[in-house]
ZADO-1210 file (C-alpha; in nm, 4 decimals, padded with zeros to 6 digits):
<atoms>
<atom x="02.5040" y="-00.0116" z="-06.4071" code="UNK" pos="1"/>
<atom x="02.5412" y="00.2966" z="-06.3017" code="UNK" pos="2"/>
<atom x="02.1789" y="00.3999" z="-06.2587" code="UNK" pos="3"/>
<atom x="02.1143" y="00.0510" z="-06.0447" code="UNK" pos="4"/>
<atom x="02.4077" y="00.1643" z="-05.8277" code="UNK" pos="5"/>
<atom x="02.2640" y="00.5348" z="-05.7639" code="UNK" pos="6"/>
<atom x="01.9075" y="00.3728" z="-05.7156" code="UNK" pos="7"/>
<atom x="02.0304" y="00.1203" z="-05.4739" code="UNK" pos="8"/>
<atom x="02.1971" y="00.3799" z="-05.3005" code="UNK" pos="9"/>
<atom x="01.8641" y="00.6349" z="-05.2548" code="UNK" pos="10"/>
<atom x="01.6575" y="00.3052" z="-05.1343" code="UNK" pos="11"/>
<atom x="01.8801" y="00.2690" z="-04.8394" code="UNK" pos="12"/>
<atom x="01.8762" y="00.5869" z="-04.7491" code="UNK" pos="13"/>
<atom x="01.5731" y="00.6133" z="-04.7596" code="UNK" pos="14"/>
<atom x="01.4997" y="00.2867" z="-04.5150" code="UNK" pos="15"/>
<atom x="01.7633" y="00.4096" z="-04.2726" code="UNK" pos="16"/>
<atom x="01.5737" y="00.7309" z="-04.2971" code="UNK" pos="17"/>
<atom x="01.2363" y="00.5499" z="-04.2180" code="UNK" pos="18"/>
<atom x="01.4401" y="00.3502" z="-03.9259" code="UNK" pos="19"/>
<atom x="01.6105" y="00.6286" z="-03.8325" code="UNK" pos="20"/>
<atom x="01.2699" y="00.7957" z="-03.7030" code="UNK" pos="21"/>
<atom x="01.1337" y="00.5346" z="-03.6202" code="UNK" pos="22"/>
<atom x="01.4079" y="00.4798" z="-03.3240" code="UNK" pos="23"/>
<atom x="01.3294" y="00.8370" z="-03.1974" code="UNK" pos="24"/>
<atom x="00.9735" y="00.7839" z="-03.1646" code="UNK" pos="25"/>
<atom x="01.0150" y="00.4688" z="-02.9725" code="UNK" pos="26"/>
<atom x="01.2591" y="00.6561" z="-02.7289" code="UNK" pos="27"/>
<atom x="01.0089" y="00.9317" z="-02.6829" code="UNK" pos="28"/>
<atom x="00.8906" y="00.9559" z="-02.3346" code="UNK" pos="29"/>
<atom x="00.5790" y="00.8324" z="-02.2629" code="UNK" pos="30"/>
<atom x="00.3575" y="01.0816" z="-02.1626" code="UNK" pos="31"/>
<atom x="00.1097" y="00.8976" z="-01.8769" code="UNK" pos="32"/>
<atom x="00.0181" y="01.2008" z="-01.6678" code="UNK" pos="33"/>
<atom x="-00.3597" y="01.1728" z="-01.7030" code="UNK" pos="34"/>
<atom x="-00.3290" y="00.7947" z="-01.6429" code="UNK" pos="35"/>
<atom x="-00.1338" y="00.8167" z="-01.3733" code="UNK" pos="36"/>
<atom x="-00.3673" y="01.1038" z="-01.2125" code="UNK" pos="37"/>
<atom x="-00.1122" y="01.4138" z="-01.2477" code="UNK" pos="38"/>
<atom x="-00.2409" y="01.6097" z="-01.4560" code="UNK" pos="39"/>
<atom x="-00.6447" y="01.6932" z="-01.6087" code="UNK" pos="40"/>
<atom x="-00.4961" y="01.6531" z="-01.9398" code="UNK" pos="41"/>
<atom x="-00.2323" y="01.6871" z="-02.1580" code="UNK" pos="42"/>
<atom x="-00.2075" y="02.0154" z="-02.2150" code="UNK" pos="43"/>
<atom x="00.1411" y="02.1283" z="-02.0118" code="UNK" pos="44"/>
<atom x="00.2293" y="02.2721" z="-01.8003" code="UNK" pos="45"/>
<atom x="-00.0298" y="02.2726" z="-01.5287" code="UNK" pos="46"/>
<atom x="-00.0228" y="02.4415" z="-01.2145" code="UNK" pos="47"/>
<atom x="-00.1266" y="02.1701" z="-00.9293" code="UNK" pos="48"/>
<atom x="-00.2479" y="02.2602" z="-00.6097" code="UNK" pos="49"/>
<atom x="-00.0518" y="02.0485" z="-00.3848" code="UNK" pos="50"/>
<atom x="-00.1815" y="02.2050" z="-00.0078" code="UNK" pos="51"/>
<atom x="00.1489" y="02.3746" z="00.0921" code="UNK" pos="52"/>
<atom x="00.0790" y="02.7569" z="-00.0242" code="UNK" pos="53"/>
<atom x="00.2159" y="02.7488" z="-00.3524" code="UNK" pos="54"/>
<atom x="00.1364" y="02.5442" z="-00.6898" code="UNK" pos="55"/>
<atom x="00.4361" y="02.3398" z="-00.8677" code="UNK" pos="56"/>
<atom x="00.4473" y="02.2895" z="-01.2349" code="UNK" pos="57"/>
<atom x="00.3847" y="01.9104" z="-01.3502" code="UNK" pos="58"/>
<atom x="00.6757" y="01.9613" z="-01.5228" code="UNK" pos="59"/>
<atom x="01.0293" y="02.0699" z="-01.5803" code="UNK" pos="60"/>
<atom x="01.1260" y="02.3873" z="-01.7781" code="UNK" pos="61"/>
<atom x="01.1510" y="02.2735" z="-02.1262" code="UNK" pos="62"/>
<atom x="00.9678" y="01.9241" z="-02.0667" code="UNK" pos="63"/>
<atom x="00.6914" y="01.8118" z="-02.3137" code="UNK" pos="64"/>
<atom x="00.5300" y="01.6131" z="-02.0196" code="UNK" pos="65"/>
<atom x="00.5793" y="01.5295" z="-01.6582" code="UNK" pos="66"/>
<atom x="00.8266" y="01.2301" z="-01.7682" code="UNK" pos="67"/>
<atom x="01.1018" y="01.4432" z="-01.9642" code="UNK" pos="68"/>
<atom x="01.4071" y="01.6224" z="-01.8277" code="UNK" pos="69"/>
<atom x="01.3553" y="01.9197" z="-01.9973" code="UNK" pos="70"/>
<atom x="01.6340" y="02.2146" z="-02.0284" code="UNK" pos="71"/>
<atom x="01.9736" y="02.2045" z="-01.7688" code="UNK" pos="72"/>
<atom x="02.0356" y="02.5842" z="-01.6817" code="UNK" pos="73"/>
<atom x="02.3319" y="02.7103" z="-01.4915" code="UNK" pos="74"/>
<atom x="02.2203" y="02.9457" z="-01.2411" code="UNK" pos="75"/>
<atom x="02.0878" y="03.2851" z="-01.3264" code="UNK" pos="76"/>
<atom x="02.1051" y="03.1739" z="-01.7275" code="UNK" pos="77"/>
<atom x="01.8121" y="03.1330" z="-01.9831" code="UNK" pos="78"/>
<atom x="01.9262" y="02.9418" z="-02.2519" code="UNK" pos="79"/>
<atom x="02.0583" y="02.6111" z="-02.2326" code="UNK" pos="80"/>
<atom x="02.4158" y="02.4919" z="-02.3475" code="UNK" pos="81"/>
<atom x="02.6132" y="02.1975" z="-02.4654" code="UNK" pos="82"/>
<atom x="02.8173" y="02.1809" z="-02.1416" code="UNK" pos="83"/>
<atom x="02.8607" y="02.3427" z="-01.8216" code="UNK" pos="84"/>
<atom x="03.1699" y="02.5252" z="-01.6081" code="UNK" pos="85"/>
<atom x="03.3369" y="02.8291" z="-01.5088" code="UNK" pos="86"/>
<atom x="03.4581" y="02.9063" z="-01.8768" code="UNK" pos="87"/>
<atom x="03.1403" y="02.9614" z="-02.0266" code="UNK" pos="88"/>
<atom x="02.9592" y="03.0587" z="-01.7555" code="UNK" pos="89"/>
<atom x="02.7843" y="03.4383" z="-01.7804" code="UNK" pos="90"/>
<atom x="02.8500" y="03.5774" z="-01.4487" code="UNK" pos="91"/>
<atom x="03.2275" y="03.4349" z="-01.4137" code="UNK" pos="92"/>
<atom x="03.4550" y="03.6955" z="-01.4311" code="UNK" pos="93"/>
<atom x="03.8574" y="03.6363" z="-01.5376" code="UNK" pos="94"/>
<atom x="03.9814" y="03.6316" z="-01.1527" code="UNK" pos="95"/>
<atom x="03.7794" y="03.2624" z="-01.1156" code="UNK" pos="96"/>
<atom x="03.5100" y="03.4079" z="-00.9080" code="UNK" pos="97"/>
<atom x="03.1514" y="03.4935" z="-01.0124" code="UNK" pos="98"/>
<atom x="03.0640" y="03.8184" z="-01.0422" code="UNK" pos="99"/>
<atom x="02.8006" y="03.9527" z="-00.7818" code="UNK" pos="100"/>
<atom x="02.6039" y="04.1685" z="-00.9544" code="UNK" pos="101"/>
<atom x="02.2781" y="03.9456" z="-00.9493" code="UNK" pos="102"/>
<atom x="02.0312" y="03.9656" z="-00.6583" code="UNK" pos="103"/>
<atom x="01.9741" y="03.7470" z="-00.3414" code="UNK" pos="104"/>
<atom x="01.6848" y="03.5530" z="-00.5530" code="UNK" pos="105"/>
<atom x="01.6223" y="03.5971" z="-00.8966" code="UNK" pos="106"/>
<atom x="01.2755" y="03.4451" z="-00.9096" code="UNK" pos="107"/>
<atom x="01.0386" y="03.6314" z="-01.0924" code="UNK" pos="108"/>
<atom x="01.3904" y="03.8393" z="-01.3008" code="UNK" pos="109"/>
<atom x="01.5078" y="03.8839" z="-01.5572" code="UNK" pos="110"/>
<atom x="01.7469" y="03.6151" z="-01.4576" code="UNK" pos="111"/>
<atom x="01.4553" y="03.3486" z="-01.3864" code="UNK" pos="112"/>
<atom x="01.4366" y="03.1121" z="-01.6631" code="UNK" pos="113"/>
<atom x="01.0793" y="03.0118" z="-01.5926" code="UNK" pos="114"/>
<atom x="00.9681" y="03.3477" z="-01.5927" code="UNK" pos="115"/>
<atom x="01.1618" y="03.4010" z="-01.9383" code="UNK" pos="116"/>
<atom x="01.1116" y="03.0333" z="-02.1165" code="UNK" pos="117"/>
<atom x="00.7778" y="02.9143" z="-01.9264" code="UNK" pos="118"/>
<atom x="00.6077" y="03.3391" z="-01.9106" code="UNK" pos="119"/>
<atom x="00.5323" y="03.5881" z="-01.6773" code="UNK" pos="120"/>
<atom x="00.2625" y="03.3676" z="-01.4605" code="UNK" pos="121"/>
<atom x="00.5460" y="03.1461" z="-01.4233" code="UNK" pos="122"/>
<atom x="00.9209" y="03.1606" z="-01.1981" code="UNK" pos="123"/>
<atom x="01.1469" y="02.9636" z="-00.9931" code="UNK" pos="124"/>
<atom x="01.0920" y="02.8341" z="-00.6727" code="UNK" pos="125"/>
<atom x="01.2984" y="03.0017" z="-00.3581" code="UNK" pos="126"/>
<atom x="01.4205" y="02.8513" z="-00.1187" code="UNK" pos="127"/>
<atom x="01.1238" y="02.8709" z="00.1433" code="UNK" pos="128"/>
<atom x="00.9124" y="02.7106" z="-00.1144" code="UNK" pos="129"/>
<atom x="01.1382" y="02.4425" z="-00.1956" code="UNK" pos="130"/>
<atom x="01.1181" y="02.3539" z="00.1789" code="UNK" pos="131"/>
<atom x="00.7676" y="02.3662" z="00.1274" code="UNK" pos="132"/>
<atom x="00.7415" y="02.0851" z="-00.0904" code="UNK" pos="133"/>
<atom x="01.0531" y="01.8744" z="00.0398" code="UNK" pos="134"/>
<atom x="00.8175" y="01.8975" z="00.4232" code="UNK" pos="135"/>
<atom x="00.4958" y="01.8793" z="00.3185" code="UNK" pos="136"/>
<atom x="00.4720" y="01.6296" z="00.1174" code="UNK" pos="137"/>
<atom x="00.4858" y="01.2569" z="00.1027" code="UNK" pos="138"/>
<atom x="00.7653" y="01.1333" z="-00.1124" code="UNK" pos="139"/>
<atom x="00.8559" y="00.7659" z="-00.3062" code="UNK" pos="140"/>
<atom x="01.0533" y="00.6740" z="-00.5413" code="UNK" pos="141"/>
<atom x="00.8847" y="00.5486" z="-00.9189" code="UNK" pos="142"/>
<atom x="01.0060" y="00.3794" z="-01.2558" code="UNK" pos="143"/>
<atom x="00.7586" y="00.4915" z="-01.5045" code="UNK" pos="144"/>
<atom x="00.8210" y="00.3895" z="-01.8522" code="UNK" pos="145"/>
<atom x="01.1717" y="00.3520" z="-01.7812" code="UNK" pos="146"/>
<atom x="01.1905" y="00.6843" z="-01.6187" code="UNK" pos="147"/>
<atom x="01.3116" y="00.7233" z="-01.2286" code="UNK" pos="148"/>
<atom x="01.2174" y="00.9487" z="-01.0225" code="UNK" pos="149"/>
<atom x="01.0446" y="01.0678" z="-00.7239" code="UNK" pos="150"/>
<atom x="00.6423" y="01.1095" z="-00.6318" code="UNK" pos="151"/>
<atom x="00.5518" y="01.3362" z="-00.4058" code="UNK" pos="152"/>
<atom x="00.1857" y="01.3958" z="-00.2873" code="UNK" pos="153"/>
<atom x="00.0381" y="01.7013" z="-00.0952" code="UNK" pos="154"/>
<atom x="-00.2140" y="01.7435" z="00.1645" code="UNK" pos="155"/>
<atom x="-00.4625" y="01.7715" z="-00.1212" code="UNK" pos="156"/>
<atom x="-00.3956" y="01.4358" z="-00.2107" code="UNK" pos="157"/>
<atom x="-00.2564" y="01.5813" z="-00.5640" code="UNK" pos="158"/>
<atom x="00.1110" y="01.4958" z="-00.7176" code="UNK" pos="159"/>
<atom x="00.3900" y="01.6131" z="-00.9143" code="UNK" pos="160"/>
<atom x="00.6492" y="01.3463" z="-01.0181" code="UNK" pos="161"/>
<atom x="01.0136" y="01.5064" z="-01.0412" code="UNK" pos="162"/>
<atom x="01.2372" y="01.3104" z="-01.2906" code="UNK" pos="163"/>
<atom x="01.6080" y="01.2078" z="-01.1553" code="UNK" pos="164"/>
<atom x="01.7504" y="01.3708" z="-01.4494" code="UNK" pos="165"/>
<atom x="02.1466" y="01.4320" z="-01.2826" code="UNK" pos="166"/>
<atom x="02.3224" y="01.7225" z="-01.4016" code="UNK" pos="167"/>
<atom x="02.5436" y="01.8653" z="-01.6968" code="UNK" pos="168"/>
<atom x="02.9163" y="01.9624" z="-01.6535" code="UNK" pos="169"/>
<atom x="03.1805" y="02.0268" z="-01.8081" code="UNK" pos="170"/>
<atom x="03.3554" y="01.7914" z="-02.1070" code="UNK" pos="171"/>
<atom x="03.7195" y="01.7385" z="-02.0984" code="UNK" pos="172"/>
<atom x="03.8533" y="01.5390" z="-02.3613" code="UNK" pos="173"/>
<atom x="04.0352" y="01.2344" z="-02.2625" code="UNK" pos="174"/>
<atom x="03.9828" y="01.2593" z="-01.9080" code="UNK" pos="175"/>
<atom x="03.6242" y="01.2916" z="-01.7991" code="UNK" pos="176"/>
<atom x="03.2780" y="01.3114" z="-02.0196" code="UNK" pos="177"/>
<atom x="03.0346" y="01.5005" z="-01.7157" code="UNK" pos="178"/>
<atom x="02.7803" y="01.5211" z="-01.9839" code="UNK" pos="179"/>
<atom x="02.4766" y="01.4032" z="-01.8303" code="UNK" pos="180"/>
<atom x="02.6112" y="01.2632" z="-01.4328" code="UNK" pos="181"/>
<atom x="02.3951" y="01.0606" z="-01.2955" code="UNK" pos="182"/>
<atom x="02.0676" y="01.0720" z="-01.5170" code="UNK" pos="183"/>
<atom x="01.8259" y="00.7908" z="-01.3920" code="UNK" pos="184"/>
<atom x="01.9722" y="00.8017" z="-01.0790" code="UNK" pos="185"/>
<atom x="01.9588" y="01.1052" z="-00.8797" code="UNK" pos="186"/>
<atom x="01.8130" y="01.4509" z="-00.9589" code="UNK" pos="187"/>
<atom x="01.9256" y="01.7902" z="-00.8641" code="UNK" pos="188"/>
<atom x="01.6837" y="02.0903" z="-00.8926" code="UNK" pos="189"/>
<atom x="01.7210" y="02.4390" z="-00.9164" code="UNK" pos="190"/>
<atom x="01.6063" y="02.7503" z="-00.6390" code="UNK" pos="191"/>
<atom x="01.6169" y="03.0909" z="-00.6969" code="UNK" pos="192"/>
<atom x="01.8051" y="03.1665" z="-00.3937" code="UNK" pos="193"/>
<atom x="02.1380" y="03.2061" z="-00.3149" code="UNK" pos="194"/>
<atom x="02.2780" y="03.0882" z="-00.0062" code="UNK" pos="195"/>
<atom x="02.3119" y="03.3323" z="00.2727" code="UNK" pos="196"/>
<atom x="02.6213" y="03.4408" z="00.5408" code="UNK" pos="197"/>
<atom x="02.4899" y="03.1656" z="00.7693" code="UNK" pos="198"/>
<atom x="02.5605" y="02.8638" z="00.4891" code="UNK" pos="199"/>
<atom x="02.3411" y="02.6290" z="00.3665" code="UNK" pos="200"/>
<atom x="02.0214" y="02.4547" z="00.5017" code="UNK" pos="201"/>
<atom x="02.0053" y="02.1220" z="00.4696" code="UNK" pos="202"/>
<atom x="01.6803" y="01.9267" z="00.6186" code="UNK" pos="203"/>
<atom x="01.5844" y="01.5395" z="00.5388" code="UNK" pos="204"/>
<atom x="01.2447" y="01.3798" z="00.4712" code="UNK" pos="205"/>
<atom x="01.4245" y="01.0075" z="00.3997" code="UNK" pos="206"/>
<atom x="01.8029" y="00.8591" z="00.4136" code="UNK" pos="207"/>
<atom x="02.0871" y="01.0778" z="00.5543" code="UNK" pos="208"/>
<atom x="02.2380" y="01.3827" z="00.3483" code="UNK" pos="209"/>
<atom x="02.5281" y="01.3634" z="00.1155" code="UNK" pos="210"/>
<atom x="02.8564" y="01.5743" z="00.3214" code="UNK" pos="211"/>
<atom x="02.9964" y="01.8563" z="00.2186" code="UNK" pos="212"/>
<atom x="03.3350" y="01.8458" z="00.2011" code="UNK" pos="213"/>
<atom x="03.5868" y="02.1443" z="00.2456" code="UNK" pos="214"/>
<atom x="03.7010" y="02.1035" z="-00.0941" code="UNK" pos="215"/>
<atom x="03.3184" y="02.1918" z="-00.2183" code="UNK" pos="216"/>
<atom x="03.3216" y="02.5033" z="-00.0216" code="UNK" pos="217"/>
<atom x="03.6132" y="02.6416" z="-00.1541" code="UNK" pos="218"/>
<atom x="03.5717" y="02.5988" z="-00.5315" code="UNK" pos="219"/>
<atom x="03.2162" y="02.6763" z="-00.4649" code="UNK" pos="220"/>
<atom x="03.2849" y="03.0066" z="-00.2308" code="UNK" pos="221"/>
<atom x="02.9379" y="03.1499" z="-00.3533" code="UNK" pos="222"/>
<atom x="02.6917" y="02.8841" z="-00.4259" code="UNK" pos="223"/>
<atom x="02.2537" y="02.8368" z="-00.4761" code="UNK" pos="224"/>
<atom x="02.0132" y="02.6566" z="-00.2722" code="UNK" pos="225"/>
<atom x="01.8639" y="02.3495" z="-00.4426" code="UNK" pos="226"/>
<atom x="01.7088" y="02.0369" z="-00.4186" code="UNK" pos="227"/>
<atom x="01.8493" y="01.6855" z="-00.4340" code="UNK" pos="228"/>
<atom x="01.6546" y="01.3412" z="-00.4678" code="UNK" pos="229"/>
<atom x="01.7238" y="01.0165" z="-00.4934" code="UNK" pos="230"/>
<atom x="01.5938" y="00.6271" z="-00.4854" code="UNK" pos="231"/>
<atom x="01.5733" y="00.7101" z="-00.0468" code="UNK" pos="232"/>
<atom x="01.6062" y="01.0577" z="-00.0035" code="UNK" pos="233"/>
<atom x="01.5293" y="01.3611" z="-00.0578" code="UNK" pos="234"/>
<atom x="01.6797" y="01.7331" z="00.0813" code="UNK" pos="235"/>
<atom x="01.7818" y="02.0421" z="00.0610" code="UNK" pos="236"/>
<atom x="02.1245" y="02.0650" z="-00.0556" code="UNK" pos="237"/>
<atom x="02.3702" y="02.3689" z="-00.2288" code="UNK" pos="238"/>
<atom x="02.4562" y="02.3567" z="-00.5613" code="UNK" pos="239"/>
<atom x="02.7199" y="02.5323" z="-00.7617" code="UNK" pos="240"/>
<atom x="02.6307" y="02.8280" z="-00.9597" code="UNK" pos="241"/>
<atom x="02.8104" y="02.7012" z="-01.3168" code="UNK" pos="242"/>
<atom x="02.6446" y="02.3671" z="-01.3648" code="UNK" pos="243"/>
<atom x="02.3585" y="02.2461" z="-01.5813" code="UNK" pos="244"/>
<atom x="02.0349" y="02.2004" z="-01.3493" code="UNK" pos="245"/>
<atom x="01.6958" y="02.1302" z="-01.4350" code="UNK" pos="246"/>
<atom x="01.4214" y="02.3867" z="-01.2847" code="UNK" pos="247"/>
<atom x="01.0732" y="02.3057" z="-01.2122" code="UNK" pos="248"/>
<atom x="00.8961" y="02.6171" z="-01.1546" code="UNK" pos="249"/>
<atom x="00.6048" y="02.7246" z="-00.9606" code="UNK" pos="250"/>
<atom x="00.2884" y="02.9175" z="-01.0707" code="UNK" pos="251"/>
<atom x="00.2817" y="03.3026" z="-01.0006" code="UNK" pos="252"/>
<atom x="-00.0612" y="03.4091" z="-00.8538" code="UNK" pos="253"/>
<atom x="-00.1580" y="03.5448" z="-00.5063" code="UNK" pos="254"/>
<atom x="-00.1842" y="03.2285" z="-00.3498" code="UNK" pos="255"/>
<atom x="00.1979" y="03.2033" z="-00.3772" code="UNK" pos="256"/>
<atom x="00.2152" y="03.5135" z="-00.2079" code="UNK" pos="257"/>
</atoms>
């Protein structure tokens, strides 16, 4: 009896096993780039030549294809965590402030992620460049395999599609689970550039810009220029230096100069 109990036992593990993978294929992204006319192939990252000076990455930093969220990264990090805040943050020093020691724009650092995950012909975008693509290009808003997120075309006729993957904060027991805000719905995308004495740009291609309230400001005294888009807009917006952001970097060659 005992031998038809143990042998019961290792057949269901091994069908949950079998189901058990068989789940995480079926939630794999879908990788459609070459369908959809992103990319030549599937070979990512690619650099694509959108007509505005510099080429963006078909996908995000850590992404398997254009589809995928990728890696969050708090700002001037290279590795990814389990949650995001002030605690565990690198450049936070004990008086609640972040320590200043990192420069204006970090693209192409020490401190750039895409340079460091991606390599060297890789970094983030700044802040000029992020205007770049938020001007000059067309945007709308796309549900691909159950993915949201925005399309936006170039002068060349060429497109990256940017995932809304939201943003990782931190997790308080009890209270609040930030893990993960607003995947599917809006995205929120990484610059290298801090913002300067004059505040924050802000400048809209569709819908009207989220405010800023006072009580941003002054948790947020020293904060990063980013990108924000949603289902009818997309902008420039700042971004707090602690949380978890996706990055979609840029190629590094002398047309980007």
């Amino acid at each position: 009896m005992n031998r038809n109990y143990y042998l019961l036992v290792f057949i269901f593990i091994v069908v949950s096993s079998v189901f058990i993978v068989s789940c995480n294929d079926d939630d794999a992204v879908k990788d459609s780039s070459v369908e959809l006319g992103l990319c030549p192939d599937e070979n990512h990252p690619h650099p694509i030549d959108l007509g505005i000076g510099v080429k963006f990455a078909c996908c995000n930093v850590g992404a398997k294809n254009p589809f995928e969220d990728g890696y969050y990264y708090a700002w001037g990090e290279t590795e990814g965590k389990k949650w995001y805040g002030n605690d565990n943050y690198q450049f936070w020093d004990k008086d609640f402030y972040p320590l200043m020691d990192l420069p204006h724009d970090i693209s192409n650092t020490t401190y750039d992620v895409a340079t460091v995950k991606v390599g060297k012909t890789w970094r983030m975008p700044t802040l000029e460049e992020l205007h770049k693509l938020v001007d000059s290009c067309r945007y709308e808003w796309l549900t691909v395999h159950g993915v949201h997120g925005g399309k936006l075309t170039g002068p060349t006729g060429n497109s990256i599609f940017i995932p809304a993957s939201g943003w990782i904060g931190e997790e308080i027991k009890n209270i609040y689970n930030y893990k993960y805000n607003y995947q599917g719905v809006y995205g929120y995308y990484r610059s290298s550039t801090l913002i300067n004495d004059n505040g924050p740009e802000s400048i809209v291609v569709i819908g009207e810009p989220l405010p800023i309230s006072p009580y941003y400001y002054y948790f947020n005294a020293v904060e990063a220029e980013g990108m924000f888009l949603a289902s009818d807009s997309i902008f420039i917006h700042p971004q707090g230096l602690t949380s978890g952001f996706p990055v979609r970097a840029v190629y590094l060659s002398s047309d980007n100069e």
